[in-house]
C-alpha positions in Angstrom: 84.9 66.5 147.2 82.8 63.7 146.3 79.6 63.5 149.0 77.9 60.1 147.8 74.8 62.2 146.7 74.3 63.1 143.4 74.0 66.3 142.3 71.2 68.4 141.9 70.8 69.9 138.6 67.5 72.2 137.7 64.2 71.4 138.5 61.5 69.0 136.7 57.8 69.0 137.1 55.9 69.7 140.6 59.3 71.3 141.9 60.9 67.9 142.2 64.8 69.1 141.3 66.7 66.8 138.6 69.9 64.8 139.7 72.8 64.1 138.3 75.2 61.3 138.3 77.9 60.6 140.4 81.5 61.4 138.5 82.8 58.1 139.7 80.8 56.8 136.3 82.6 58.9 134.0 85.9 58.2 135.5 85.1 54.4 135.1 83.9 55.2 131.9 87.2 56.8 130.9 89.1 54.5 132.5 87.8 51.8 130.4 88.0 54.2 127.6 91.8 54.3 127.9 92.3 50.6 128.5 90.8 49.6 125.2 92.2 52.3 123.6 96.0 50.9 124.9 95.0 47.8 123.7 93.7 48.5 120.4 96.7 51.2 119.6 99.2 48.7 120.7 97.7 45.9 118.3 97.4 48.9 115.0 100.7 49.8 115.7 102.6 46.8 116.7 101.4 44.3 114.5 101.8 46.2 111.0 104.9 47.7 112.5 106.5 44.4 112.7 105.4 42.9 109.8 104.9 45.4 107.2 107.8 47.9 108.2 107.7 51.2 110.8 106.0 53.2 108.8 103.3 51.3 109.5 103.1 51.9 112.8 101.5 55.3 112.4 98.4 53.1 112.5 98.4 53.3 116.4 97.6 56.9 115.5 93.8 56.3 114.5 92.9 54.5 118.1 94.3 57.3 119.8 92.7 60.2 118.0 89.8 58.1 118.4 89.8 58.2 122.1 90.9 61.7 122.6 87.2 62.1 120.5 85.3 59.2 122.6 86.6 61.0 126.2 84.7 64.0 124.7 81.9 62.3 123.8 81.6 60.0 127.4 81.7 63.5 129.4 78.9 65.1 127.2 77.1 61.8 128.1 77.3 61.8 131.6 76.1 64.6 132.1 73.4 64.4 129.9 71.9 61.7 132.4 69.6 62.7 135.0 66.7 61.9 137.4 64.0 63.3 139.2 61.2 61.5 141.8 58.0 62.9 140.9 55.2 62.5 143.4 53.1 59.8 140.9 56.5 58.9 138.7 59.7 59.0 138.2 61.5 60.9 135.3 64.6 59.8 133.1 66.1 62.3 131.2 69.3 61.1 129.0 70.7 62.0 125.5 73.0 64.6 123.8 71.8 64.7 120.0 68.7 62.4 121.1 66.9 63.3 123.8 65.1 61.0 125.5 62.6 61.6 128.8 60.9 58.6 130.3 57.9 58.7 132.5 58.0 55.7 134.9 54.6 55.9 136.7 55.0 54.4 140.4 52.1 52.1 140.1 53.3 50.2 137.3 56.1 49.3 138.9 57.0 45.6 139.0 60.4 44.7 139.8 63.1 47.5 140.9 67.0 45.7 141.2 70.0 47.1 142.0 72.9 45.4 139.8 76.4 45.8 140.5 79.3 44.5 138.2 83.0 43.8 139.0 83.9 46.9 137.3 81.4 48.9 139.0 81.7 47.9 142.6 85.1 48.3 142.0 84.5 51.9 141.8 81.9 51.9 144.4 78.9 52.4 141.5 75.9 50.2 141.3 72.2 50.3 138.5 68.5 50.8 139.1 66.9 48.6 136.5 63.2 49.3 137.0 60.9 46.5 135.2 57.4 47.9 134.7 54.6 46.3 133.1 54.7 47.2 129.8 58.2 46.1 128.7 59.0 48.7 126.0 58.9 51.1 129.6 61.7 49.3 131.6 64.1 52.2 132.7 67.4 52.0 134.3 69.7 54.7 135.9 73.3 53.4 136.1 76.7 54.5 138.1 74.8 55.7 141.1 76.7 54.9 144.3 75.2 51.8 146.2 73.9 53.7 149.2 71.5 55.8 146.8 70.8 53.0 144.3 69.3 51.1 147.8 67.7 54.0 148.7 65.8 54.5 145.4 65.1 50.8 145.4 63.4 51.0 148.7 61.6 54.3 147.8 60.7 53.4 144.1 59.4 49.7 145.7 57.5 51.5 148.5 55.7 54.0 146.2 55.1 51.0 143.6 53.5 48.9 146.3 51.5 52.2 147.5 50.5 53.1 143.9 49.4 49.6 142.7 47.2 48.7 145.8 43.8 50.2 144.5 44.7 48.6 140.8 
């Protein structure tokens, strides 16, 4: 049963626990996954199938062996995305070969927007884009659902305006 919070998974610095993201992502993900993959199997298998003979038609073969990889691949994504509230920053953690941790410090805070796409408010997701000063540090946490994406807004903007008064 899906409670609208993500989950909590492990804990980061100053006993602030990590969360996860919602699984409505990664079924949007997938979705999309297998729409393009429809698409692009019916197009390698139809068109040289018709033209060239049915042999050729094997060719829808590749996009689907393809996406049977890429669902494997989007799950090991997902949940290699999480995010913890620190009480002077917030942490990003992402990556499966790559890790990559970023350190959002609270008082550098500029702009924090929630952004919400067709395909994302159709599955009840919205993003955190955080803009910080420096612009090789802008962060964003995407598929969170819109209720928690506010309230990090409202908590990351609050913090930021806390944090950047004595600047």
């Amino acid at each position: 049963m899906e409670t609208g919070i993500p989950e909590e998974t492990g804990v980061a610095g100053d006993g602030q626990a990590w969360r996860g993201l919602p699984p409505g992502l990664l079924r949007m993900r997938r979705l999309l996954l297998v729409m393009w993959t429809g698409v692009l199997a019916l197009l390698a298998g139809l068109l040289p199938g018709l033209l060239a003979g049915p042999a050729w038609a094997a060719f829808a073969l590749l996009p689907l062996a393809l996406a049977a990889w890429g669902w494997r691949l989007l799950g090991r994504n997902w949940r290699s995305w999480r995010y913890a509230e620190r009480a002077d920053d917030l942490l990003i953690s992402r990556g499966v070969l790559w890790r990559e941790q970023t350190v959002v410090p609270y008082g550098r805070m500029q702009l924090v927007e929630v952004t919400s796409g067709p395909v994302e408010r159709y599955f009840g997701l919205a993003s955190v884009q955080l803009h910080t000063a420096a612009a090789a540090t802008d962060a964003a946490i995407p598929g969170l659902h819109p209720a928690e994406a506010e309230r990090l807004r409202d908590r990351l903007t609050e913090l930021g305006q806390a944090r950047s008064a004595g600047l």
